[in-house]
C-alpha positions in Angstrom: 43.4 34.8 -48.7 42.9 34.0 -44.8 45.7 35.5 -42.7 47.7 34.2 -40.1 45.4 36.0 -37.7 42.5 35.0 -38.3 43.1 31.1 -38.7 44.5 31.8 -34.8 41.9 33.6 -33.4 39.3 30.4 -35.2 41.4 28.0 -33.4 40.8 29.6 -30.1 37.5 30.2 -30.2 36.9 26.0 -31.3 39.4 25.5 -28.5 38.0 27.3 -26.0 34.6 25.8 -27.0 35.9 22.2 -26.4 37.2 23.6 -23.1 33.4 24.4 -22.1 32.2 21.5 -23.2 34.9 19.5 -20.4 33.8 21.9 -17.8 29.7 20.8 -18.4 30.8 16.9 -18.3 32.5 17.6 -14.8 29.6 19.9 -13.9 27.0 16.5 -14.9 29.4 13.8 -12.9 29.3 16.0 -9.8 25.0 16.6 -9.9 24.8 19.6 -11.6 24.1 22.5 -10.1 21.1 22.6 -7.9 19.3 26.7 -8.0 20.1 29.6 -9.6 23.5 31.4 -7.9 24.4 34.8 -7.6 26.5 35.7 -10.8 26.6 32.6 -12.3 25.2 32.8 -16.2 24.4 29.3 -17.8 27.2 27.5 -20.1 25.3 28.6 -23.2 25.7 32.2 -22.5 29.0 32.0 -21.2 29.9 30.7 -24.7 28.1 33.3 -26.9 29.4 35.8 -24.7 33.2 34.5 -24.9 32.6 33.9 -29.2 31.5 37.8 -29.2 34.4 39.5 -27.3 36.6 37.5 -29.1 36.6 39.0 -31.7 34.0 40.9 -34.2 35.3 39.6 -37.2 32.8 36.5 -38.1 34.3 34.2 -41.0 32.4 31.0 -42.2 34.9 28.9 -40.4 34.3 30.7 -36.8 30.1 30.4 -37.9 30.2 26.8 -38.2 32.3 25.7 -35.8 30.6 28.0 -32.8 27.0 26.5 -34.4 28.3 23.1 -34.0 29.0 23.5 -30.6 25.9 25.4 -29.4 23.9 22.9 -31.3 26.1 19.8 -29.7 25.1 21.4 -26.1 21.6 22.4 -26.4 20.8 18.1 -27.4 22.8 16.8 -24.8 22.4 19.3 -21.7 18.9 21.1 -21.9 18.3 21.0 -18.2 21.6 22.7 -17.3 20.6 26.0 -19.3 18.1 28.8 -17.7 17.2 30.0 -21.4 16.1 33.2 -19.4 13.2 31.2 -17.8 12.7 30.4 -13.8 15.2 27.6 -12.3 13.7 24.3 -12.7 13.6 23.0 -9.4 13.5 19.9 -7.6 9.8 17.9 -8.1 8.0 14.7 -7.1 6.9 12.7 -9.7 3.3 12.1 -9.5 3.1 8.6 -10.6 5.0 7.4 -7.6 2.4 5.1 -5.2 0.7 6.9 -2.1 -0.5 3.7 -0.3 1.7 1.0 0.4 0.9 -2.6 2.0 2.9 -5.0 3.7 2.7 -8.3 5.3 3.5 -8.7 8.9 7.0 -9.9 9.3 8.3 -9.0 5.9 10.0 -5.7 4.4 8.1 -2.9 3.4 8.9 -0.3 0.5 8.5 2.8 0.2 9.5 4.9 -2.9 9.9 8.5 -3.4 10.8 9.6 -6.9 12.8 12.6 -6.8 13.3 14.7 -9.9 16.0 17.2 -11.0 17.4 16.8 -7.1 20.5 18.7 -7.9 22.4 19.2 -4.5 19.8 18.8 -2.4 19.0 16.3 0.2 16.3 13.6 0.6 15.4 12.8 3.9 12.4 10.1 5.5 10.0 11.5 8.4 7.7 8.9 9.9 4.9 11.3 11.2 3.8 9.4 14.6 6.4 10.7 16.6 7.7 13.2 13.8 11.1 11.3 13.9 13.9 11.6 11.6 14.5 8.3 10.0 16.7 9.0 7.2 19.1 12.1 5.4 20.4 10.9 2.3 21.6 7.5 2.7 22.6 7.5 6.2 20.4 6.4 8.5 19.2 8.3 11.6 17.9 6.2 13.8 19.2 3.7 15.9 16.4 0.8 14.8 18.7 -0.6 12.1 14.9 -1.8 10.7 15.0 1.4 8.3 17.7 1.9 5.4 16.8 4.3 2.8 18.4 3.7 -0.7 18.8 5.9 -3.6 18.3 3.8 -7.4 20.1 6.3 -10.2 18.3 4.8 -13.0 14.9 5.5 -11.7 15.7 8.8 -9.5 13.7 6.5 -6.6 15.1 6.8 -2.8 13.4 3.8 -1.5 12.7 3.5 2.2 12.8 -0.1 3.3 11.5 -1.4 6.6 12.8 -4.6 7.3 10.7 -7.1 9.4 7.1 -5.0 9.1 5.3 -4.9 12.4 1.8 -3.5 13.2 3.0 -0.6 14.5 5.2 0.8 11.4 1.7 1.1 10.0 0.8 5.0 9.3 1.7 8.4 7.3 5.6 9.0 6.1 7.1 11.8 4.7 9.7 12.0 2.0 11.1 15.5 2.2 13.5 17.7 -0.2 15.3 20.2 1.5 14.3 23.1 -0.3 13.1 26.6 0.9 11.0 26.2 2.1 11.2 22.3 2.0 9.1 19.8 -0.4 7.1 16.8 1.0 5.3 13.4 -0.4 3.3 11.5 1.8 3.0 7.5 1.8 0.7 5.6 3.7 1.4 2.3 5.3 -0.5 -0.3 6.0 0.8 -3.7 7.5 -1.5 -6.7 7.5 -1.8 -10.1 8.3 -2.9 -13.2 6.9 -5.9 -13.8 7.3 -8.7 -17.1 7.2 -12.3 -17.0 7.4 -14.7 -19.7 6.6 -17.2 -17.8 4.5 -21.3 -18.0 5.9 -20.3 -18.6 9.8 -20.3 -19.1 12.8 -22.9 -21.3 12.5 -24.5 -23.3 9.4 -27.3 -25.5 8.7 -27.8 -28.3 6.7 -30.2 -31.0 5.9 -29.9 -34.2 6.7 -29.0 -36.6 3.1 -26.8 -32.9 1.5 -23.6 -32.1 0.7 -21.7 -29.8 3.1 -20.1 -27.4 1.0 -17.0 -25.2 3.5 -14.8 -22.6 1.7 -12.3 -21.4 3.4 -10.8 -17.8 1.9 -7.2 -16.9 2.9 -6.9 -13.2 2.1 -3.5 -10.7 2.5 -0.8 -13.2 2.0 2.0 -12.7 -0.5 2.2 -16.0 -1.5 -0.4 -19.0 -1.2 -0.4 -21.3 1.5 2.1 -24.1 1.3 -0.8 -26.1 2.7 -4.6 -26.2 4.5 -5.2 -28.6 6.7 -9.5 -29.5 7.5 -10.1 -30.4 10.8 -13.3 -31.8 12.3 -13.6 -32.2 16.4 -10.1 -31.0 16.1 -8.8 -34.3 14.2 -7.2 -34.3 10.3 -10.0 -34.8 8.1 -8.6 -38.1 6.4 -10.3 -38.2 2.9 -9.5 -41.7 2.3 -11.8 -42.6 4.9 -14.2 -45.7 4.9 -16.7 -42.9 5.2 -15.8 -41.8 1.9 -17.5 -38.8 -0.4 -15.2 -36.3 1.0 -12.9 -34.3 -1.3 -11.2 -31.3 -1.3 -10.3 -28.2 -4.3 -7.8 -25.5 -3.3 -7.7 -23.0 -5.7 -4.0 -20.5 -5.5 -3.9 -17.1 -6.2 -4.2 -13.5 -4.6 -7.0 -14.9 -2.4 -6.6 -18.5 -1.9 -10.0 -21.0 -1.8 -10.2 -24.0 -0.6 -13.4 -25.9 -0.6 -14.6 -29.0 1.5 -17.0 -31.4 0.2 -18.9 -34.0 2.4 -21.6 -35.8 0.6 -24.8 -37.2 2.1 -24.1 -35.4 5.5 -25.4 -37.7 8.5 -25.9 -36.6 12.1 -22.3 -37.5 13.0 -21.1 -35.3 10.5 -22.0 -32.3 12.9 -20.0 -30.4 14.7 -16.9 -27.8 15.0 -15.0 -27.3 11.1 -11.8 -25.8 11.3 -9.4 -24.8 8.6 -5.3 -24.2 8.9 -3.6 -22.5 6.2 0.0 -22.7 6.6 0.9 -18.9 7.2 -2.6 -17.9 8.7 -4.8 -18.4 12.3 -7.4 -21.0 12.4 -10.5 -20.1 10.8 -13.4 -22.1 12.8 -17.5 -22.8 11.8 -20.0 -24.7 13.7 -22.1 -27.6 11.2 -25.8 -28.3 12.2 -27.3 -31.1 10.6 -30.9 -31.0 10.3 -33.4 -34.2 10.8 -37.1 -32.5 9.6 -36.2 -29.6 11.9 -35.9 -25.8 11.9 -33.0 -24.0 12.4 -35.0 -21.6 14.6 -35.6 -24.5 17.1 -31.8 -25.9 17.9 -31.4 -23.5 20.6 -28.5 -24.9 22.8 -26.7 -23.9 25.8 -27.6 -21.2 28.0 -28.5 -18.6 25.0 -31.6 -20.8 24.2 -32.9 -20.8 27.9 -32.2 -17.0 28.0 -34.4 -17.0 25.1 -36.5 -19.1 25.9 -37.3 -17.2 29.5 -37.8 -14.0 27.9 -40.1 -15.1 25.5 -42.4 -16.7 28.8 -41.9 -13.3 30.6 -43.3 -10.9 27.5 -46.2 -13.7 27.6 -47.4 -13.0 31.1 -46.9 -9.4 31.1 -48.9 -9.6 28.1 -51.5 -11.3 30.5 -51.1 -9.4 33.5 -51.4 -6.2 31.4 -54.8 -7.0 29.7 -56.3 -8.3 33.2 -55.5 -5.0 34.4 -57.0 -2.9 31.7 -60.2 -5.3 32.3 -60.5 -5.0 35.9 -60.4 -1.3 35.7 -62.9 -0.9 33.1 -65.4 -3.5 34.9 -64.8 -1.1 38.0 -65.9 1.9 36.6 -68.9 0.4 35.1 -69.9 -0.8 38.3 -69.8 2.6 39.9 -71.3 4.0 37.0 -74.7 1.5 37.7 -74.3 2.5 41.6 -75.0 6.0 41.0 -78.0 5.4 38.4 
């Protein structure tokens, strides 16, 4: 038969239990605690030590109930125990992206995943001038461009950059303030849109072909809304009399778009220019051939340099063999004089 004792000193014990439990929930809500302190002993063997002063009687009832409990904590609160072993302390996860890129007047981000942060501090560094950006998520500058945000269901503190600008491009530092203090490094990289018309400056084609132009717009977020052809600076119009002129735009992370002019005559020559709509005017030069070689349209004042120093090498060419001869019909000369 159980006595009046021992069904108090049970109750207790599953009491006091509960009571530990409360205290971990509190301990969770408020970030659990960061390192190992001085005296402190983890909830685990706070409870084994409070279930053995208790008492030294052990009943089933006191067994089970003080098993249920430990068992309860160990699934739901692994990290908060030291089990004995070092302090797990605050890490970087290593998936999180070194090398960041972002367009020229849009916001850049930069993420820094943070695990088992505990009461410790994440702050940004931007490594040109070693300057302080963030602590937290206060900022501590005074260019309101940089806000640092902290995501709970990823452990991310994401530094944002709004409005990008060439010169945000370079290292940054996400730091934990440990002792001595953590660091992860991103890189940035700020670009801008970019169009280039591929085989220029110059091309060449034969009189009676097609003209074949693509046009590459690399670095931009989205595609173009548009691209505009222009030749001698006018809208190519490709409902034109002329006719046999067509273009293909193809969308995607590099945008292509291709110009087609069939049959090219003389008149098709001349300057080629292509405007995206969010990138500088890409520009290429069209020769059209009639039985000539490219090698002979030199134009302008490159050909006549050219042309001058192939006429110079010629005559010192000249001048340079005369000399040799006259010098070697000299010394025969004065060879014969002395027989």
């Amino acid at each position: 038969m159980v006595k009046f004792k021992d069904i108090y000193f049970n109750f207790k014990k599953i009491i006091f239990g509960i009571f530990i439990i409360l205290i971990n929930e509190t301990d969770m809500a408020y970030g659990g605690v960061g390192g190992p302190i001085e005296g402190y002993n983890s909830l685990k063997e706070q409870d084994a030590a409070a279930v053995t002063s208790s008492s030294t009687a052990s009943t089933t009832t006191t067994t089970t109930a003080s098993t249920t409990i430990l068992s309860y904590m160990d699934t739901n609160y692994p990290i908060q125990y030291n089990y004995g072993t070092k302090w797990v302390e605050p890490y970087f996860d290593a998936a999180t992206p070194k090398n960041v890129t972002a367009l020229v007047g849009k916001s850049a981000y930069l993420n820094c995943r943070v695990r088992n942060l505990g009461n410790k501090t994440v702050s940004w560094i931007r490594h040109r001038d070693v300057h302080i950006l963030t602590v937290g998520s206060y900022t501590y500058t005074s260019d309101q461009r940089f806000q640092a945000t902290y995501h709970k269901e990823t452990e991310d503190w994401t530094l944002q950059i709004k409005w990008a600008q060439k010169r945000d491009a370079g290292m940054y530092e996400c730091q934990i303030s440990t002792q001595p203090v953590r660091s992860f490094f991103v890189k940035l990289d700020v670009v801008v849109p970019t169009a280039t018309i591929l085989g220029g400056p110059d091309l060449h084609v034969d009189k009676g072909s097609t003209i074949n132009l693509t046009c590459s717009v690399k670095y931009s977020p989205d595609p173009p809304a548009y691209i505009f052809w222009y030749h001698h600076d006018e809208v190519i119009n490709y409902d034109s009399s002329r006719g046999g002129v067509s273009v293909i735009t193809e969308k995607g992370d590099v945008t292509t778009s291709f110009l087609l002019i069939q049959n090219a005559d003389l008149s098709d020559a001349g300057k080629y220019s292509c405007s995206p709509s969010n990138a500088d005017v890409a520009s290429v030069r069209v020769h059209v051939l009639h039985g000539e070689h490219p090698e002979a349209m030199q134009t302008g004042s490159l050909g006549c340099v050219s042309s001058w120093y192939h006429i110079c090498l010629l005559l010192s060419l000249i001048l340079l063999f005369n000399f040799h001869s006259t010098r070697r019909t000299s010394s025969f000369e004065m060879r014969v004089a002395e027989r």
